[in-house]
SERO-471308 format. One record per residue (C-alpha): x, y, z; residue number from 1. Coordinates in Angstrom, 3 decimals. Layout:
<recs>
<rec xx="X" yy="Y" zz="Z" nr="NUM"/>
...
</recs>
This chain:
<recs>
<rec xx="-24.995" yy="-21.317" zz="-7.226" nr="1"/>
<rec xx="-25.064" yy="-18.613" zz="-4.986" nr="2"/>
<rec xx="-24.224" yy="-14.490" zz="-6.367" nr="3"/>
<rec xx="-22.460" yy="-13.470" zz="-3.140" nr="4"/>
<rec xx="-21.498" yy="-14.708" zz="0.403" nr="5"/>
<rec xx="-19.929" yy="-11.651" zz="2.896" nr="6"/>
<rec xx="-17.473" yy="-12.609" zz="5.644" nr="7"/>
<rec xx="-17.221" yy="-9.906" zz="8.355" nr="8"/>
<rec xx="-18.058" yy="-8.582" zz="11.827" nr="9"/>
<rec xx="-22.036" yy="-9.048" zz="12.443" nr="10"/>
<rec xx="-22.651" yy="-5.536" zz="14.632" nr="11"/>
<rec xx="-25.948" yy="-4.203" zz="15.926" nr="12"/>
<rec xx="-25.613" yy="-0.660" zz="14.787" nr="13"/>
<rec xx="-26.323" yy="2.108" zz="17.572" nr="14"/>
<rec xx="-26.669" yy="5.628" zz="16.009" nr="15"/>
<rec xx="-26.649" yy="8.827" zz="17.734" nr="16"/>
<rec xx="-26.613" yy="12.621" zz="16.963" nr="17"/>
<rec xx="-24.717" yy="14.465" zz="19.314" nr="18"/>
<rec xx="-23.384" yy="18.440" zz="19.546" nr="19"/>
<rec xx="-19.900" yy="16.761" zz="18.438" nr="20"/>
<rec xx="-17.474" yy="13.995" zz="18.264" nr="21"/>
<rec xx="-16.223" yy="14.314" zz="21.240" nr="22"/>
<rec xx="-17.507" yy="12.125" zz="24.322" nr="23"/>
<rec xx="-16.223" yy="10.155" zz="27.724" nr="24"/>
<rec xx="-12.823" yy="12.515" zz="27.349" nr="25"/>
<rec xx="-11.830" yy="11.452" zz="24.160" nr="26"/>
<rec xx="-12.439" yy="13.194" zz="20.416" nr="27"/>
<rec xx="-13.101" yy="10.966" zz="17.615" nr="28"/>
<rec xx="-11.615" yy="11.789" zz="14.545" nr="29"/>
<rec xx="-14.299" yy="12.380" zz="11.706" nr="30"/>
<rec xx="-14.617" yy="9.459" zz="9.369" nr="31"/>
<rec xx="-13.093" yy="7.157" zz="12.206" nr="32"/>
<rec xx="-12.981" yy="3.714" zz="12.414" nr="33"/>
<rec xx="-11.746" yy="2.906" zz="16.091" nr="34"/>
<rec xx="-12.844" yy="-0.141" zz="18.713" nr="35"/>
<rec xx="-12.499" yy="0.016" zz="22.372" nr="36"/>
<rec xx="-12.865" yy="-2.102" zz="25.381" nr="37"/>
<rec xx="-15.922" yy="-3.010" zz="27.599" nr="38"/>
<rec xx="-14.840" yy="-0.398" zz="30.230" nr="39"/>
<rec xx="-14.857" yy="2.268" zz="27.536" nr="40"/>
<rec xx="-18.229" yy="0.905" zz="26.094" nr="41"/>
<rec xx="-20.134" yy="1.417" zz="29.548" nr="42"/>
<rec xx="-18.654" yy="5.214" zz="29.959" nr="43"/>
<rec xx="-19.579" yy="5.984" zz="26.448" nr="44"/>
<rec xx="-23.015" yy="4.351" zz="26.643" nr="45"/>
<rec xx="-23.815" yy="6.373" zz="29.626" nr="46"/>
<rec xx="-22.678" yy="9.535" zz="28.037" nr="47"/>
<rec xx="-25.038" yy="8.929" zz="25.268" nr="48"/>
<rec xx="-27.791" yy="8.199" zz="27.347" nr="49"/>
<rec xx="-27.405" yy="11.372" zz="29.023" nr="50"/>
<rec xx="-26.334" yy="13.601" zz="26.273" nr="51"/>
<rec xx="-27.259" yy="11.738" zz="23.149" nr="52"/>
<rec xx="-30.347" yy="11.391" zz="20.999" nr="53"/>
<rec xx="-30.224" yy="7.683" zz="19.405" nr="54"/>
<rec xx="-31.880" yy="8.316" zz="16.124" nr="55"/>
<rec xx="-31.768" yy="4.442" zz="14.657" nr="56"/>
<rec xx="-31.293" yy="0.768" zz="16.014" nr="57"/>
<rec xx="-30.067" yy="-0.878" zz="13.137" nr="58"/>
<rec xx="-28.266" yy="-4.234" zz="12.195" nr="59"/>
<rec xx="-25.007" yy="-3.546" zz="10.848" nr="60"/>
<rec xx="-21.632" yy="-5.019" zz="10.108" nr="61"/>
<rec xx="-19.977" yy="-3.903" zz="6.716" nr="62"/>
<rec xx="-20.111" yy="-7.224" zz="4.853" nr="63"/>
<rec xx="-23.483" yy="-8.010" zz="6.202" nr="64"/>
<rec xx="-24.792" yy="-4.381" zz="5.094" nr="65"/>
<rec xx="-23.266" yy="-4.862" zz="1.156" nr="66"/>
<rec xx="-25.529" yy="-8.154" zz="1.170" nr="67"/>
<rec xx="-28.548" yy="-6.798" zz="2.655" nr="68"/>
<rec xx="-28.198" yy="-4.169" zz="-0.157" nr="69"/>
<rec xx="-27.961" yy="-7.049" zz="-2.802" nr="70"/>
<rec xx="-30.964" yy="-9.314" zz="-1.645" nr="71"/>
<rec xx="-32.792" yy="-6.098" zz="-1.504" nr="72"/>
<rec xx="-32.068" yy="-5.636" zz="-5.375" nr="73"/>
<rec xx="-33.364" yy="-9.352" zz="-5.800" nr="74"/>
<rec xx="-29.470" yy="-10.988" zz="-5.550" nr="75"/>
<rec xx="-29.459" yy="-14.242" zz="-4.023" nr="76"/>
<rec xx="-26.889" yy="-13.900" zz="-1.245" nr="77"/>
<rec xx="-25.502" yy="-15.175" zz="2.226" nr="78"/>
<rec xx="-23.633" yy="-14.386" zz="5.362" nr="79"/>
<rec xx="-20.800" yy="-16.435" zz="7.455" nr="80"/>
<rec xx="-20.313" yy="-14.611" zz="10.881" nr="81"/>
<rec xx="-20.962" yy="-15.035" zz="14.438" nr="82"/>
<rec xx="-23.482" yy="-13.125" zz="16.843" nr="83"/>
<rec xx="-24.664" yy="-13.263" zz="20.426" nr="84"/>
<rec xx="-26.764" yy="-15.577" zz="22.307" nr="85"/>
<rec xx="-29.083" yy="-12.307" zz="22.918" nr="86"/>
<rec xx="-31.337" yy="-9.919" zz="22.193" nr="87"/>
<rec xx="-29.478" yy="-7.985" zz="20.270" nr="88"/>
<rec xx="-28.199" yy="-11.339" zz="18.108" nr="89"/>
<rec xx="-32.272" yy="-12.369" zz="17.648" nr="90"/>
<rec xx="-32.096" yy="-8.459" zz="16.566" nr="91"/>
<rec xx="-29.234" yy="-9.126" zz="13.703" nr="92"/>
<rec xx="-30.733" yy="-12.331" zz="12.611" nr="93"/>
<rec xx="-34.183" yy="-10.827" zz="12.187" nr="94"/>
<rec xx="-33.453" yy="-7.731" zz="10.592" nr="95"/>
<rec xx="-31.373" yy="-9.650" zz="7.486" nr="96"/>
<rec xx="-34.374" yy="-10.059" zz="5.494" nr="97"/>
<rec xx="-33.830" yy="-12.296" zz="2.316" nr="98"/>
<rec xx="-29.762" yy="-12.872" zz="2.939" nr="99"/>
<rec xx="-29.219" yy="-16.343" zz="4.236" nr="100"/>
<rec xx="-28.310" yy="-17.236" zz="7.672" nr="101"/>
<rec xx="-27.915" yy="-20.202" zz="7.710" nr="102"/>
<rec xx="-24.138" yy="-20.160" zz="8.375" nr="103"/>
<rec xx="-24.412" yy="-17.484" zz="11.403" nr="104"/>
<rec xx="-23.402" yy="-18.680" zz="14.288" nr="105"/>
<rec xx="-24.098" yy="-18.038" zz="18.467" nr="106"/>
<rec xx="-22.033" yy="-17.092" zz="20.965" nr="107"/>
<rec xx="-21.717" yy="-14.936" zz="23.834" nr="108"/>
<rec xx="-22.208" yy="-11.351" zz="23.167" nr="109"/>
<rec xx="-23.392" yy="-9.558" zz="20.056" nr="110"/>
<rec xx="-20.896" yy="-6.792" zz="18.673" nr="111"/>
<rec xx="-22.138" yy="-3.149" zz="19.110" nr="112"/>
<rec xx="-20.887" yy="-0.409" zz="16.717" nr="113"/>
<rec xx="-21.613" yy="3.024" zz="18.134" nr="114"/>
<rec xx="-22.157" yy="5.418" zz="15.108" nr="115"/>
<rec xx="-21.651" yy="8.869" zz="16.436" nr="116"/>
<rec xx="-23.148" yy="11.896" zz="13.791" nr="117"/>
<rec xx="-22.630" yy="15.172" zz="14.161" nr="118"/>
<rec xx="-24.140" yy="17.688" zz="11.595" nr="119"/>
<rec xx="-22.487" yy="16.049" zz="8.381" nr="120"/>
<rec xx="-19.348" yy="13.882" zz="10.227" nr="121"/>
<rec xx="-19.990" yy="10.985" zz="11.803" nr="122"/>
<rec xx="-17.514" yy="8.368" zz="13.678" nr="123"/>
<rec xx="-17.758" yy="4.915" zz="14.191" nr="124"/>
<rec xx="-16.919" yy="3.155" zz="17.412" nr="125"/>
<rec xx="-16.704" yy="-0.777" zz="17.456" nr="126"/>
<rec xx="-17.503" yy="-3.135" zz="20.482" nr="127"/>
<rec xx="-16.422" yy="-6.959" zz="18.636" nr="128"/>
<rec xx="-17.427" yy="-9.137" zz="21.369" nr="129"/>
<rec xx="-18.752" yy="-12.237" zz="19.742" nr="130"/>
<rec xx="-17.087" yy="-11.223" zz="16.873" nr="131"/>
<rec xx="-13.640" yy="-12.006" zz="18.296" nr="132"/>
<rec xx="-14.487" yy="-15.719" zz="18.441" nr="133"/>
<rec xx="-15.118" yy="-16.309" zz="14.866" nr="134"/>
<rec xx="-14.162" yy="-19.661" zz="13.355" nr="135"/>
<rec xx="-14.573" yy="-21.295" zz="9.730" nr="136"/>
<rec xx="-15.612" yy="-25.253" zz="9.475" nr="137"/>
<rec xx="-15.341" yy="-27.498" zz="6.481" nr="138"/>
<rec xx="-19.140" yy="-27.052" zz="6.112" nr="139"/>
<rec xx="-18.435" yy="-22.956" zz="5.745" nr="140"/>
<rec xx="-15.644" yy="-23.736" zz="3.224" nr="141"/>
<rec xx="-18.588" yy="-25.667" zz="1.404" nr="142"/>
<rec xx="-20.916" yy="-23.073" zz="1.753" nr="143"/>
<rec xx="-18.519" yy="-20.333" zz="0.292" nr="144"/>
<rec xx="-17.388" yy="-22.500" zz="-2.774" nr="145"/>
<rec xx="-21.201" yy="-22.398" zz="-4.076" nr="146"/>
<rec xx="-21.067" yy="-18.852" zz="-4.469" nr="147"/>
<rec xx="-19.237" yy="-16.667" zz="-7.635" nr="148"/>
<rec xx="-18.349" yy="-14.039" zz="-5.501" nr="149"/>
<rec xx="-16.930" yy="-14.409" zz="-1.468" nr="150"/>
<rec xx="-16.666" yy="-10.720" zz="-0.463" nr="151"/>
<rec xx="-14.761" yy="-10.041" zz="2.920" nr="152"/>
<rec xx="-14.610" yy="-7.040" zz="5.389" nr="153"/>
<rec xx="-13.105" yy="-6.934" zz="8.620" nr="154"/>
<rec xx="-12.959" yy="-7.756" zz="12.217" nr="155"/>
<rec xx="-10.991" yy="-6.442" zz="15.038" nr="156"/>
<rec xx="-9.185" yy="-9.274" zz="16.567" nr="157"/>
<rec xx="-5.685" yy="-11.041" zz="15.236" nr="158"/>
<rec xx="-7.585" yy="-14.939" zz="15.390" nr="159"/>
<rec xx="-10.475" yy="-13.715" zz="13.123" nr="160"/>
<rec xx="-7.866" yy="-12.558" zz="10.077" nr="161"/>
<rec xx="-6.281" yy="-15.593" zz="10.595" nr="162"/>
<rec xx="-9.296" yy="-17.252" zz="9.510" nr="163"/>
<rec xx="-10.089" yy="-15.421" zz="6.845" nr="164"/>
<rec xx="-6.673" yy="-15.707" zz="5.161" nr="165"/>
<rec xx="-7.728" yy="-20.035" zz="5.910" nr="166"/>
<rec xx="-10.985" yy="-18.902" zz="3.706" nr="167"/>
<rec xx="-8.567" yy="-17.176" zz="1.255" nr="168"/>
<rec xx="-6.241" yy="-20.332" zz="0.596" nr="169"/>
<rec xx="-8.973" yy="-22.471" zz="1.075" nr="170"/>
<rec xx="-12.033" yy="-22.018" zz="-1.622" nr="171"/>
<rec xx="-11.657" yy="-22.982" zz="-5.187" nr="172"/>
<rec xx="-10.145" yy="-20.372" zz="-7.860" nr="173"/>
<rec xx="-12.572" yy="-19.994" zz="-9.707" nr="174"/>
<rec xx="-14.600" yy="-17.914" zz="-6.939" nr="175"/>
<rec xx="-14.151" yy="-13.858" zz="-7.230" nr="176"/>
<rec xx="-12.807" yy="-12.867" zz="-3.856" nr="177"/>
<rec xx="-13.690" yy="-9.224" zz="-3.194" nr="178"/>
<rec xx="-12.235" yy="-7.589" zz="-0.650" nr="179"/>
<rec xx="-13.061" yy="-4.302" zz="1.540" nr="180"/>
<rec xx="-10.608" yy="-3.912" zz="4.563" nr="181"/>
<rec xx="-12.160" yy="-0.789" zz="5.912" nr="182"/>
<rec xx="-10.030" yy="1.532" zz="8.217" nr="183"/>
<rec xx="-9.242" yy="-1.619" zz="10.843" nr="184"/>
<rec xx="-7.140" yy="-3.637" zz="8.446" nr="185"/>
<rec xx="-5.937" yy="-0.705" zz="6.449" nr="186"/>
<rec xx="-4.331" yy="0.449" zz="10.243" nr="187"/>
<rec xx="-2.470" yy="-3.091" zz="10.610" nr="188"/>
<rec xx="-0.954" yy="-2.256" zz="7.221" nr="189"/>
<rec xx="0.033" yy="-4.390" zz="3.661" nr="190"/>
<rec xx="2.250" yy="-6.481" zz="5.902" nr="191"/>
<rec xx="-0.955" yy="-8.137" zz="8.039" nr="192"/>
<rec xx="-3.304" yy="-8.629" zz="4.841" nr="193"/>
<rec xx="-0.263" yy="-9.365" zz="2.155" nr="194"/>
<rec xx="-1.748" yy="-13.146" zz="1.783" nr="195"/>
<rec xx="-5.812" yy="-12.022" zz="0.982" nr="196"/>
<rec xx="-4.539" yy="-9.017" zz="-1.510" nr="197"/>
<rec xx="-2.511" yy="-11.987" zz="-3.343" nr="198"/>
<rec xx="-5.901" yy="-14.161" zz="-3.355" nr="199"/>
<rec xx="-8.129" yy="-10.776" zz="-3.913" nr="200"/>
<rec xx="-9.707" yy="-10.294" zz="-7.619" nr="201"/>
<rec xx="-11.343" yy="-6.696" zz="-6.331" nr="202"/>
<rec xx="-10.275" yy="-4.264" zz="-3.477" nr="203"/>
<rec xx="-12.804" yy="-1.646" zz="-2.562" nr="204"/>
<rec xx="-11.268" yy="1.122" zz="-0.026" nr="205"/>
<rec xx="-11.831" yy="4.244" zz="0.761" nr="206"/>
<rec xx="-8.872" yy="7.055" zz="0.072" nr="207"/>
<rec xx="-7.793" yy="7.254" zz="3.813" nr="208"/>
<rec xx="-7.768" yy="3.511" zz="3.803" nr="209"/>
<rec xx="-5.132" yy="3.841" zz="0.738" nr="210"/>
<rec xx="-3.346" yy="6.386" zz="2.524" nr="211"/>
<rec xx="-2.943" yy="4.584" zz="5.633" nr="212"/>
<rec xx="-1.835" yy="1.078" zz="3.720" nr="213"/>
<rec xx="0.733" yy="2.563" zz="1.194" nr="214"/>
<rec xx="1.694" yy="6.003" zz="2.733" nr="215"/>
<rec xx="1.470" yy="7.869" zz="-1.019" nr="216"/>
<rec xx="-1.605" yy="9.599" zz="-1.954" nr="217"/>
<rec xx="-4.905" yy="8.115" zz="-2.968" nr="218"/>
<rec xx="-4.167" yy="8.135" zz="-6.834" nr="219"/>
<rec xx="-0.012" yy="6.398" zz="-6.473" nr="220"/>
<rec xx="-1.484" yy="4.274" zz="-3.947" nr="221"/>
<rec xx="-4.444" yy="2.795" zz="-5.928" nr="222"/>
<rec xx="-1.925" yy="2.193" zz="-8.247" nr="223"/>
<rec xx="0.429" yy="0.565" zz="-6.033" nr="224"/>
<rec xx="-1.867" yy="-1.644" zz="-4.679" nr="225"/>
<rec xx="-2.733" yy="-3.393" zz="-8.029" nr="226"/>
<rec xx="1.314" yy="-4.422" zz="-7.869" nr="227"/>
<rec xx="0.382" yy="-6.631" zz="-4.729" nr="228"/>
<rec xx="-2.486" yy="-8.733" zz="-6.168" nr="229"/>
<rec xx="-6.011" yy="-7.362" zz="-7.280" nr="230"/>
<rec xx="-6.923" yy="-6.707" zz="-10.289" nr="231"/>
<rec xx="-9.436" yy="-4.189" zz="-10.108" nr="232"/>
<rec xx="-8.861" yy="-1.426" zz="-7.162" nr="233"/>
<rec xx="-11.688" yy="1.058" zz="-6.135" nr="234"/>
<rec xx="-11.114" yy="3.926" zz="-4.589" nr="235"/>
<rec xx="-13.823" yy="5.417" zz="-2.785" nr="236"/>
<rec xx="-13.432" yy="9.084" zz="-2.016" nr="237"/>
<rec xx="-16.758" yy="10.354" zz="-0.424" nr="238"/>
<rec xx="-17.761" yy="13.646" zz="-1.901" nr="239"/>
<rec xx="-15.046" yy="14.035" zz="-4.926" nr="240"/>
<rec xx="-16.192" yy="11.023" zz="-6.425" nr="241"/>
<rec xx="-14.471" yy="7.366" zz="-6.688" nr="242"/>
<rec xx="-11.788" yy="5.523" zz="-9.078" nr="243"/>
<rec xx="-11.383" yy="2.156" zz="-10.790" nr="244"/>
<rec xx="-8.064" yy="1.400" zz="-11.436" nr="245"/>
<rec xx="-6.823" yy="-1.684" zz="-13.133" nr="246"/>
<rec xx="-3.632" yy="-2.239" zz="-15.473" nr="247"/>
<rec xx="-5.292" yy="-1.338" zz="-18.671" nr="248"/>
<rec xx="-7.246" yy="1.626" zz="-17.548" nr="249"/>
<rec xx="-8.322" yy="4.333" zz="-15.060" nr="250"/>
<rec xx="-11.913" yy="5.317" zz="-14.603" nr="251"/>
<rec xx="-12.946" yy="8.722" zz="-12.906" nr="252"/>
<rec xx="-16.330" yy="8.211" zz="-11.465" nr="253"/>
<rec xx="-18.787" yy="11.888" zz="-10.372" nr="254"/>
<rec xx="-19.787" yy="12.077" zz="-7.402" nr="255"/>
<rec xx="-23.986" yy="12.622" zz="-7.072" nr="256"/>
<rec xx="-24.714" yy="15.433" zz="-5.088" nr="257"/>
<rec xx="-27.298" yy="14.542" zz="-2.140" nr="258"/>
<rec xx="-29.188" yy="15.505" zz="0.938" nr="259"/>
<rec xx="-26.439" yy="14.068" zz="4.166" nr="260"/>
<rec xx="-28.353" yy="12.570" zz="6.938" nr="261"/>
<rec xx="-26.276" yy="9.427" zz="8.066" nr="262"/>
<rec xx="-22.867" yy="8.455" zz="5.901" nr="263"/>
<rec xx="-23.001" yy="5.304" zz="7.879" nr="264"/>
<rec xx="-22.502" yy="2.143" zz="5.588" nr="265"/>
<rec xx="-22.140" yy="4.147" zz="2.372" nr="266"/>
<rec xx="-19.081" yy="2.701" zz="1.525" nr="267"/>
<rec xx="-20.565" yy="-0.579" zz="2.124" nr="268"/>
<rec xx="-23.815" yy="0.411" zz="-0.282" nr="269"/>
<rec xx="-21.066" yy="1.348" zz="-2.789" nr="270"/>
<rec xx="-19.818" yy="-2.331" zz="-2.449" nr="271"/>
<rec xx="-23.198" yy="-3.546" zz="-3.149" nr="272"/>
<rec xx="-23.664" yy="-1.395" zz="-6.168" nr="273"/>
<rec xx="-20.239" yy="-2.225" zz="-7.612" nr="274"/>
<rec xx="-20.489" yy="-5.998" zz="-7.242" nr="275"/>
<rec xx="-23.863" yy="-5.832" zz="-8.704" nr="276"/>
<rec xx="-22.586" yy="-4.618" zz="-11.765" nr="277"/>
<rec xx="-20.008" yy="-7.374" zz="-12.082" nr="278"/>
<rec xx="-22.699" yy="-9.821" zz="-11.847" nr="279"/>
<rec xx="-24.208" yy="-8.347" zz="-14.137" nr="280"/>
<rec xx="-21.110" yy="-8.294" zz="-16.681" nr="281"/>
<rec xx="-21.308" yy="-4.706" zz="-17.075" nr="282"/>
<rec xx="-18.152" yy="-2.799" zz="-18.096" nr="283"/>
<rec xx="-16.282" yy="-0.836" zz="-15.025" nr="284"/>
<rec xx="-17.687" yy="2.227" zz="-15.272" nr="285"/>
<rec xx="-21.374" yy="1.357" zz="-15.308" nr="286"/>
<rec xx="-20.527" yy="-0.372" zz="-12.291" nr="287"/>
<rec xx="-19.037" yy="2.875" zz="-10.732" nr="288"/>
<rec xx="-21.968" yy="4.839" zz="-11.855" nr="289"/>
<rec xx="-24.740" yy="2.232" zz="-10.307" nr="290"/>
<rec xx="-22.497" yy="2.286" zz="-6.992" nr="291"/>
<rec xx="-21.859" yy="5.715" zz="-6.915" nr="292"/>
<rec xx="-25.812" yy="6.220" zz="-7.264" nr="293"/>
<rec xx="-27.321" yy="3.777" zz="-4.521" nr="294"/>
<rec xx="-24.127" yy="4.700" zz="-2.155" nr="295"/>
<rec xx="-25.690" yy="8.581" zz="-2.551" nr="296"/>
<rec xx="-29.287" yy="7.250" zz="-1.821" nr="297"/>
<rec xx="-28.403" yy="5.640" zz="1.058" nr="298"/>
<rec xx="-27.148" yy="8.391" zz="3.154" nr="299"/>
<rec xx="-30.073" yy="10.379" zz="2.472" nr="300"/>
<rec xx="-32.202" yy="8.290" zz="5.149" nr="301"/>
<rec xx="-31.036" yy="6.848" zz="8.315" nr="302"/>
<rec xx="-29.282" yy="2.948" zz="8.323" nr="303"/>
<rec xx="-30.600" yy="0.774" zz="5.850" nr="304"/>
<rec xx="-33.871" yy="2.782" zz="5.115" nr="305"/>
<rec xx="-32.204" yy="4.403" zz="2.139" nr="306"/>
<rec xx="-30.752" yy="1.127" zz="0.827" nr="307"/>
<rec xx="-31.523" yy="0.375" zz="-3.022" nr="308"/>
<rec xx="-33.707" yy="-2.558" zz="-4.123" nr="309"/>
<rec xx="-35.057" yy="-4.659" zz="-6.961" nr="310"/>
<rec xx="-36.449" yy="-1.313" zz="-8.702" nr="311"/>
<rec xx="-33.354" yy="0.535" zz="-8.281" nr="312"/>
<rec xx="-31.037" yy="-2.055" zz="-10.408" nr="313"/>
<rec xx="-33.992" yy="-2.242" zz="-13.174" nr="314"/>
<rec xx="-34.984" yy="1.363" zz="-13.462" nr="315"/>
<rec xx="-31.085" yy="1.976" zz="-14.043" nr="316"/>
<rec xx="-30.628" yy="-0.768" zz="-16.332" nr="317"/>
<rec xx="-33.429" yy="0.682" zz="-18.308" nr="318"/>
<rec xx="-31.926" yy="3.887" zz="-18.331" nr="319"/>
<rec xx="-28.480" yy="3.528" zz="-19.005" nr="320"/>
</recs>
């Protein structure tokens, strides 16, 4: 049986430094999570090209990044998603090292995600293209129920939730669903993901993402969101730290100081870290620690560069 499978948008990740956030006459809000259309793509792109300096081509895609992270610390993993019939796609598909691909599919164009950073802030800007045309078979369902955990981020467009929430009702109960919505489902609100928080076992967010889903403050909300299905919620909040909340108990986790080159796909690192400690059966906040550790590593290096592997899961086991 499989550790993990990730459903989400497969993106090749573009990432620029620029003098600031703003660019083609708009100002993107630090910490953003926005998508725009292929007219705004072009004017953007050009922008860049003039005023930008990319500083890493990377394959990206939230769900695809927290697996990468786990088959890099020796996790036997996979990926359901959909890419282009390009070079960028070839890009994606090459660049997943030992996650499984066999259940990525072709079509069209391959999502971009522009990653904009400036000094420490950075803002990401999301192009779905093939993405929008995902679709789940009975073979997928298959391929899902041989893994212990299904972990699921998310895509832009209405017909891709709908299939996830198919995924949701569809694999067998005895498979952890894990659950990350990032800032594009948190902005559709509890309403739009009500039916995968009833299925969800773990809910990983960030404490905007709580903000914008329950309107109270990252600590009420966390709180409130265990009322609606989950039984373990994680708040990640950047530089103060993270929390595990559950019924029984609330965990305060330290943040690790580090050196800030590129916050893109922290969050996602975290993931990786957390759900590596549940595989591993160790108690909540061990698995905050480990996450809170590789998610600081990470953003220390550009992309995936930073990303942990095999000797970061074994040094800290030997440690702790």
């Amino acid at each position: 049986m499989r550790d993990a499978v990730g459903v989400g948008a497969l993106n090749v990740d573009l990432i620029y430094s620029v003098p600031d956030l703003t660019i083609a006459g708009r100002k993107y809000v630090p910490g953003a999570e926005v998508f725009e259309d292929e007219n705004q793509f072009h004017r953007i792109k050009s922008e860049l090209d003039k005023n930008g300096k990319i500083m890493k081509k990377s394959a990206g895609g939230s769900a695809a990044n927290t697996m990468f992270a786990m088959a890099r610390m020796g996790f036997d993993v996979g990926i359901l998603g959909i890419v282009g019939n390009d070079d960028h796609g070839d890009f994606i598909v090459e660049s997943m090292g030992n996650v499984d691909k066999g259940h990525v599919k072709r079509f069209n164009m391959t999502g971009i995600c522009i990653s904009l950073i400036s000094g420490e802030e950075r803002s990401l800007i999301i192009f779905p293209n093939a993405n929008d045309h995902f679709q789940v078979s009975d073979e997928d369902i298959n391929y899902l129920n041989d893994a212990k955990i299904v972990h699921m981020t998310s895509f832009v467009h209405d017909n891709a939730l709908k299939e996830q929430e198919k995924i949701a009702k569809r694999i067998d109960a005895k498979i952890m669903l894990s659950f990350d919505p990032g800032e594009i489902y948190a902005r559709r609100g509890l309403k739009a993901i009500k039916s995968l928080l009833r299925r969800c076992d773990i809910m990983l967010l960030s404490a905007r993402e709580v903000e914008m889903l329950t309107s109270l403050d990252p600590i009420e909300g966390s709180r409130s969101l265990l009322e609606s299905g989950p039984a373990i919620v994680v708040c990640k909040m950047g530089g103060k730290g993270s929390m595990i909340f559950t019924e029984a108990d609330e965990i305060n986790i330290k943040p690790i100081e580090t050196n800030v080159v590129d916050k893109t796909g922290a969050g996602d690192v975290y993931d990786a870290g957390f759900l590596a400690g549940i595989l591993r059966n160790w108690p909540l906040e061990k698995c905050g620690n480990f996450a809170s550790l590789v998610a600081a590593r990470s953003i220390a290096e550009y992309g995936r560069d930073g990303y942990p592997d095999e000797r970061s899961i074994s040094m800290y086991e030997g440690v702790h």
